[in-house]
N, C-alpha and C positions, 0 to 999 in steps of 0.2 A: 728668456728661457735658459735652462742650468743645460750645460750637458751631462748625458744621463749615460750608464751601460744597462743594457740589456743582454739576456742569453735568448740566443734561439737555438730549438735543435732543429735540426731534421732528421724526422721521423724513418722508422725502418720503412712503410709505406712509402714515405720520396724517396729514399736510399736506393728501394729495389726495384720502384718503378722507373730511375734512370734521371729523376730531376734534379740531381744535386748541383748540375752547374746553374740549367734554367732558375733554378731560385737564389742563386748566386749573384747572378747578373742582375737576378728583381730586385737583390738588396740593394745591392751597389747602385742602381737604376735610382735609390729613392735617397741616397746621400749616405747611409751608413755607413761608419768604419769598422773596418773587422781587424777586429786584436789580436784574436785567435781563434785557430779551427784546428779540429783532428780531426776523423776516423772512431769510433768508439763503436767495442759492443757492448751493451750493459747485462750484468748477471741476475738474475731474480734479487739478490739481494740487494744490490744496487738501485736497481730501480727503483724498489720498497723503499730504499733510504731516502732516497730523490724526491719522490713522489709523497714519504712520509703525511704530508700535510693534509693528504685527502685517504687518509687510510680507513676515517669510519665513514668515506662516501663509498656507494653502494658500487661504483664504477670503479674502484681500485683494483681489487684482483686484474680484471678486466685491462687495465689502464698498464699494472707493472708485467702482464702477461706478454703483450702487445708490446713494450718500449723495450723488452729480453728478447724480442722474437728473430732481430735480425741489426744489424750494423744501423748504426747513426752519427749522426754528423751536430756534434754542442759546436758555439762557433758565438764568442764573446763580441755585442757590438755596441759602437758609441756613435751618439747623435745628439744633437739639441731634442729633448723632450722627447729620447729613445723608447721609453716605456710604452706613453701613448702611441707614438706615431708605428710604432714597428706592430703593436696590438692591431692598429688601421689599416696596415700593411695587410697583417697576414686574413683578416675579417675575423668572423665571426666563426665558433666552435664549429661549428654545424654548415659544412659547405653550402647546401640547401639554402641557406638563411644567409650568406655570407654576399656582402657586391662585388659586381662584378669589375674585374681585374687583379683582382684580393689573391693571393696565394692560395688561399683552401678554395678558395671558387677555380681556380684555376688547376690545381694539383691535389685535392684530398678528394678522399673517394664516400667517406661515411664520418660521422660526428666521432666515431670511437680510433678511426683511420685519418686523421685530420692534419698530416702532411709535415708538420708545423709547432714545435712549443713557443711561449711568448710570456717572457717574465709579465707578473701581474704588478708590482710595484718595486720605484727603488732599491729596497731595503731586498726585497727576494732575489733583484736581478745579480745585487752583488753576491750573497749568497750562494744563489744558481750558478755565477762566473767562477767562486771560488772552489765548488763542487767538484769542476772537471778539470779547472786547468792553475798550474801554479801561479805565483806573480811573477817567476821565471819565464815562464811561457805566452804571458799578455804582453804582445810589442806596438806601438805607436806605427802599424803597418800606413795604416792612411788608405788602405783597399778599400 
């Protein structure tokens, strides 16, 4: 298996509910390294940019409303087969639906408040890494 980067964010939902270390320690718990993490708040505009890809799904407004609403945490990681395994990590969209010990089974509250973003492939994850953070800013931490 390749090593891969993935982005995760955490959501203004974990942000303000307080889980930002608990899901820290879930990463680090499952082998990933973290390259990089900040702080961020994102602007309507930003989000829109971010989120670009699902802007004629019906949950967009919705979606860049909710990721404006409050502080979040992008946070660049690498792993053997990051994409998938961090995707198995967090579960499934929809806590409801998600197994149990999964980060949104554990920490999201509803399908739209789901704790947790999760590149969906390669090619987005690098994209999604290069979105928040420079190549300045991604260091070989080993966290």
């Amino acid at each position: 298996m390749a090593i891969e980067k993935t982005l995760c964010i955490l959501k203004p939902d974990a942000v303000k509910a307080g889980n930002i270390g608990n899901i820290i320690a879930h990463i680090q718990k499952e082998g990933f390294k973290i390259q990089a993490m900040k702080l961020a708040r994102l602007s309507d505009r930003s989000a829109g940019k971010f989120y670009e890809v699902h802007k004629e799904r019906p949950f967009y407004g919705s979606l860049v409303e909710f990721m404006s609403s409050g502080a979040c945490v992008p946070i660049a990681l690498e792993k053997e087969n990051a994409i998938a395994e961090w995707r198995r990590v967090i579960g499934a969209t929809d806590p409801a639906e998600a197994a149990d010990g999964t980060i949104r089974k554990l920490y999201a509250t509803s399908k739209g408040e789901n704790a947790v973003h999760g590149s969906d492939s390669v090619e987005n994850g690098l994209r999604e890494i290069a979105f928040f953070f420079t190549e300045a800013e991604i260091a070989e931490l080993g966290l």
